[in-house]
C-alpha positions in Angstrom: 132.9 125.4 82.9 130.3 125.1 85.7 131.8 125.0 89.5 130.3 122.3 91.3 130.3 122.3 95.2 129.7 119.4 97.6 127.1 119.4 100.4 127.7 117.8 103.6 124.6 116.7 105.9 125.2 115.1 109.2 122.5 112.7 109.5 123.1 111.3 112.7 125.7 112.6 115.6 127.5 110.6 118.5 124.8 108.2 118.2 125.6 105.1 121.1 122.5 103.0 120.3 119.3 101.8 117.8 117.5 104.9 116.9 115.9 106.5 113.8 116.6 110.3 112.6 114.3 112.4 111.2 114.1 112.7 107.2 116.7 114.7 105.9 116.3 117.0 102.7 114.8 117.6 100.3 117.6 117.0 98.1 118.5 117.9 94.5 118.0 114.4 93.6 121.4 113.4 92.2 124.3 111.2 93.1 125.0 111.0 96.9 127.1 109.6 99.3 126.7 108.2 102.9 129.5 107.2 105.0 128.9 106.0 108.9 132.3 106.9 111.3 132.5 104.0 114.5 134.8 105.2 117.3 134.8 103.3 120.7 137.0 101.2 122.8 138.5 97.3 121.9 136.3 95.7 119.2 133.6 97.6 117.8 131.0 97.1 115.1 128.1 98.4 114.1 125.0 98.4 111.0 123.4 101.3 109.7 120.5 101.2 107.0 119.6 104.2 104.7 116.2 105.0 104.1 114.7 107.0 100.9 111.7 108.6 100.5 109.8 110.7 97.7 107.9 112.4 99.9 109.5 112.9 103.8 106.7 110.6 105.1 106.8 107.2 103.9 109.6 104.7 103.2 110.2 104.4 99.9 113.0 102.0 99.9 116.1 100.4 101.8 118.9 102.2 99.8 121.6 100.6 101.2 123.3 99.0 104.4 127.0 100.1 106.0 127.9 97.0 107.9 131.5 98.3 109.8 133.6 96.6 112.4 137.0 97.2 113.4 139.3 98.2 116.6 139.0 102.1 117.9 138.1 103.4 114.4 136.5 102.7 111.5 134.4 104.2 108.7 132.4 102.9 106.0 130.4 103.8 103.0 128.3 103.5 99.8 127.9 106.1 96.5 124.1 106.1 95.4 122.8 107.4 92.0 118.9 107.3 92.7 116.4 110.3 92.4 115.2 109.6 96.2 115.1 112.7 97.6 114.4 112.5 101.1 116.7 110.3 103.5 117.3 108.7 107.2 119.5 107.2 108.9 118.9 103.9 111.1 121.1 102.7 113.4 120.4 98.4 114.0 122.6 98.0 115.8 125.9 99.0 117.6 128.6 97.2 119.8 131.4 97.7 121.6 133.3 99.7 124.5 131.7 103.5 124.4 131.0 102.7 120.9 129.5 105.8 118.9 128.9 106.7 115.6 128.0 109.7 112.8 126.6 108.8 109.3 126.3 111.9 107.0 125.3 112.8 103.7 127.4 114.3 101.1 125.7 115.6 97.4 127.1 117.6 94.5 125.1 120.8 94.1 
């Protein structure tokens, strides 16, 4: 039986407002998932859009959108099974008291 092992990219760290990361990978081109962690003060919300990309240059496609909102915490997430192998992160937007947030990557490899 073949071990399998999960990868964990942070994509974006501590971010507190819009912003675009670099392109992260390349990747092995399997199943991935992406979940954003919110953390601030009161009320909170915030929407995050992943990017892929064949290539690390050009946007390829809107993968998929983590819209969270909650009070002091909150996380959120999707599971993609695309061949994209490059992706960002784009925080839209983000509200609330010393709001922050992470989004990362995880893959099987």
């Amino acid at each position: 039986m073949q071990s399998l092992s999960v990868r964990k990219a942070v994509m974006l760290a501590a971010a507190t407002g819009a912003t675009t990361t670099a392109w992260f990978g390349p990747t092995v081109g399997g199943p991935k998932t992406f979940q954003a962690n919110l953390a601030g003060t009161g009320a909170i919300d915030a929407v995050v859009e992943i990017h892929g990309s064949l290539d690390g240059s050009n946007l390829g496609a809107i993968v998929g959108t983590i819209s969270i909102a909650g009070t002091t915490t909150v996380s959120g997430g999707f599971a993609l099974n695309e061949p994209w192998l490059y992706f960002r992160a784009k925080l839209v937007s983000i509200n609330g008291t010393s709001a922050s947030i992470g989004v990362f990557c995880g893959e099987t490899v």
